[in-house]
C-alpha positions as CSV (number, residue, x, y, z in Angstrom):
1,X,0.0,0.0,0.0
2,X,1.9,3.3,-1.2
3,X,1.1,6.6,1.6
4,X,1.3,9.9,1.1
5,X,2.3,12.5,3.5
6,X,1.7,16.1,3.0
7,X,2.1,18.5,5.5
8,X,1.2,22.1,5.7
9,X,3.1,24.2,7.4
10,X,1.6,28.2,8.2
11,X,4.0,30.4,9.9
12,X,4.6,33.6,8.7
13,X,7.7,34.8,8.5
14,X,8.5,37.3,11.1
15,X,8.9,40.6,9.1
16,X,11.0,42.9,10.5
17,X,11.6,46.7,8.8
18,X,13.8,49.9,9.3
19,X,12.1,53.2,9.4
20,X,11.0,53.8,6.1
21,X,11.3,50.9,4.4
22,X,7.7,50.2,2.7
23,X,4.6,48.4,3.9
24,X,3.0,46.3,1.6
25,X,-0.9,47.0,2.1
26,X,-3.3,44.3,-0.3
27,X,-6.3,44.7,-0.7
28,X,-8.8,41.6,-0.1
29,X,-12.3,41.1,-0.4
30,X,-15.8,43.1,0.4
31,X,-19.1,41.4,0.9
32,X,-22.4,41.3,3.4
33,X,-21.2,41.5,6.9
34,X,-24.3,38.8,7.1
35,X,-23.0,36.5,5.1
36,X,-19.0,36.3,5.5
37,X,-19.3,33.3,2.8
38,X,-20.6,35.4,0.2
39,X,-17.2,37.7,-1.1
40,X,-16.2,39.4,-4.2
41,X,-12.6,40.7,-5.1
42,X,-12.3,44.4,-3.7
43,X,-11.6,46.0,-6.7
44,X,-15.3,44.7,-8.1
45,X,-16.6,48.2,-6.1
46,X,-15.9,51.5,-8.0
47,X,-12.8,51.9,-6.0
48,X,-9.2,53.4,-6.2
49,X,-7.4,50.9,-8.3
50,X,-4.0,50.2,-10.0
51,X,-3.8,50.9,-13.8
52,X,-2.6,47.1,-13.5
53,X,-4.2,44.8,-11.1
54,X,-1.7,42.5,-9.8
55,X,-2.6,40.2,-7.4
56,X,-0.7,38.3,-5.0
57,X,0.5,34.7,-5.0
58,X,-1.7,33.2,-2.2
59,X,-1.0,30.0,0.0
60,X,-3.1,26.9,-0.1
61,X,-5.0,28.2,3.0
62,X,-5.4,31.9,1.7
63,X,-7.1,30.4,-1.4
64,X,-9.5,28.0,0.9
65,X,-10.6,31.0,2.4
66,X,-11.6,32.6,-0.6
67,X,-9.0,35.3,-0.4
68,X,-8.3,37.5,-3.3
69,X,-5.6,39.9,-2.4
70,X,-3.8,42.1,-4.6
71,X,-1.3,45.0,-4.4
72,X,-3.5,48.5,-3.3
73,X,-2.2,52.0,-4.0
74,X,-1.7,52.6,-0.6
75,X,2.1,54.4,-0.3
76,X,3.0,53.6,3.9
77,X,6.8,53.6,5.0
78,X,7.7,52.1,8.2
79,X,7.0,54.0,11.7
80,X,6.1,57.6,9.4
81,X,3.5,59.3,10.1
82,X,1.2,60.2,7.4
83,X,-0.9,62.9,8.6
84,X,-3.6,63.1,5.3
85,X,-2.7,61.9,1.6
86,X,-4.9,61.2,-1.5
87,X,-5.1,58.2,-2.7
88,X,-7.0,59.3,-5.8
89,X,-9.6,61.1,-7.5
90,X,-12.7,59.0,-8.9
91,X,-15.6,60.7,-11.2
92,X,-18.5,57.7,-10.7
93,X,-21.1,57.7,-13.5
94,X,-24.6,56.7,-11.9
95,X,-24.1,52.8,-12.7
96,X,-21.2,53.3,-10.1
97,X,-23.1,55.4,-7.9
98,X,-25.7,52.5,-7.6
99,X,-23.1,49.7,-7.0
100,X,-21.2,51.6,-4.3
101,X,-25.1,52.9,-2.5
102,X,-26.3,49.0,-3.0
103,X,-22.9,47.4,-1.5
104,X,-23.6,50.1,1.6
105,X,-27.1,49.4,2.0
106,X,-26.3,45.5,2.1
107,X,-23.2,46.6,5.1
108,X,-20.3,45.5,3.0
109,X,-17.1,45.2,4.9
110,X,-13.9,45.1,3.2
111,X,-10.9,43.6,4.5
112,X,-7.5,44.6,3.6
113,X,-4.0,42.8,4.8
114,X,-0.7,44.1,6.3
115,X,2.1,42.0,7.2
116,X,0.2,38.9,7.3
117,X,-2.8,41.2,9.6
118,X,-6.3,41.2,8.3
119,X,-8.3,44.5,8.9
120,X,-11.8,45.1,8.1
121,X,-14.2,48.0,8.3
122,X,-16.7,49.0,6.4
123,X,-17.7,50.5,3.0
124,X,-19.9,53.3,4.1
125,X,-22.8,53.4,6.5
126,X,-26.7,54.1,6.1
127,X,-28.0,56.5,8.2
128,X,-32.4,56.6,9.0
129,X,-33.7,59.8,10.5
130,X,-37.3,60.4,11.7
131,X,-40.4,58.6,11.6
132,X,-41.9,61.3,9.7
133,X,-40.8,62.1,7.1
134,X,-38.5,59.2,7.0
135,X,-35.2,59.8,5.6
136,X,-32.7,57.5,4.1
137,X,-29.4,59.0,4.0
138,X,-26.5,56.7,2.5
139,X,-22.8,57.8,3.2
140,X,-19.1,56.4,1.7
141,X,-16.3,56.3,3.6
142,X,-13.4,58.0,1.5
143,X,-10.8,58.4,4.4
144,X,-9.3,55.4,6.0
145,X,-6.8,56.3,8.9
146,X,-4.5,53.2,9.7
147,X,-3.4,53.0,13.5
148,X,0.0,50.9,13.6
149,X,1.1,49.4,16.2
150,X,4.5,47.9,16.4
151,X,7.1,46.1,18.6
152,X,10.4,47.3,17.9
153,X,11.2,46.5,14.1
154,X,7.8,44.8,14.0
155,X,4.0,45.3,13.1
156,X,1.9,43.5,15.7
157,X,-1.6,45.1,15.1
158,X,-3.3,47.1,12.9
159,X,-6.6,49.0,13.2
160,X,-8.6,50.6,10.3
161,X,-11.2,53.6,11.3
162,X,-12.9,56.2,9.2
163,X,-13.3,58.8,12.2
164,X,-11.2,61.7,10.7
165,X,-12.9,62.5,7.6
166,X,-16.5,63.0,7.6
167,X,-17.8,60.3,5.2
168,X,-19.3,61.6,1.8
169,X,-23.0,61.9,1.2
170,X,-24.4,59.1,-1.8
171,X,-28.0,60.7,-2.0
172,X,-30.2,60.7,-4.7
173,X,-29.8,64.6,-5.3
174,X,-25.8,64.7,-5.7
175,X,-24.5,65.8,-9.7
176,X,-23.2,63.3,-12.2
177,X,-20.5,62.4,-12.7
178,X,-19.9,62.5,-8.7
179,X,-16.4,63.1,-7.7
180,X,-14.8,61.3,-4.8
181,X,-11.8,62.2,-3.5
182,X,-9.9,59.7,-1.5
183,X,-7.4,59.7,0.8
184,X,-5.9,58.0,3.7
185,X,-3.5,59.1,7.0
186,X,-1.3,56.8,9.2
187,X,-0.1,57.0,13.0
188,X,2.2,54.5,14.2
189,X,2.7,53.9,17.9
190,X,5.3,51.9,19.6
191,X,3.8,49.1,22.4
């Protein structure tokens, strides 16, 4: 009787940077915060993107869990403070419009990962007022702030918010084309 052994082995390899040295940041996956199963590849939103999408080459495991990660346009250096950069400019057409509002109203999440360290948060957020009249307000995120935390010549957490940056109202009464401008900051702490 002829055996076969395989064994997986899943450690990652303990980065370690010098101030300044860049930090890879992939994009991943959005989808329903209800249904974790159901993703689609980030860049399937009217988001900034690449000229070139170039995606990463995933492990066994990162495939299994129906990651899809790929490079992101995100420009972080090691333990520098960003205090506010565009990322880019995007003029959405009302079929995007629609796509962004619909993946809101369902509560996508995206997830993005550093070093190995998924982070989530969400795409935008819906916001009901009153009774009566009843309002339906629906808002995108365009600022992500990335909190760092690290360990010497180490990343050992990251943490994605949206709290410095008003997000940007997706109503029914903006002008086409809409223009979104995104940007991001960074703060990196030392634990």
């Amino acid at each position: 009787m002829l055996a076969f052994v395989v064994t997986l082995v899943y450690g990652a390899t303990e980065k370690k940077y010098t101030k300044g040295d860049n930090v890879t940041v992939f994009v991943n996956k959005v989808g329903p915060y209800s249904n974790p199963q159901e993703t689609y590849h980030y860049y399937s939103l009217p988001v900034c993107r690449p000229p070139k999408i170039v995606s990463k080459e995933l492990t066994l495991g990162e495939v299994l869990s129906g990651d899809r990660m790929a490079y992101s346009l995100y420009d972080i250096a090691f333990d520098e403070n960003i205090p506010d950069k565009e990322l880019c400019q995007l003029s959405l057409q009302k079929k995007d419009v629609q796509a962004l509002k619909t993946a809101i109203e369902e509560f996508y999440y995206f997830e993005f990962v550093v070093d190995d360290i998924p982070c989530r948060g969400f795409v935008g957020q819906v916001e009901e007022t009153s009774i009566i009249p009843h309002n339906h307000n629906i808002y995108a995120f365009t600022h992500l702030h990335f909190d760092f935390h690290i360990n010497n010549n180490q990343i050992i957490y990251v943490n994605i918010s949206t709290k410095e940056h008003p997000p940007m109202s997706l109503d029914d009464d903006v002008t086409l084309p809409l223009t979104l401008r995104y940007t991001y900051s960074a703060k990196w702490h030392q634990t």
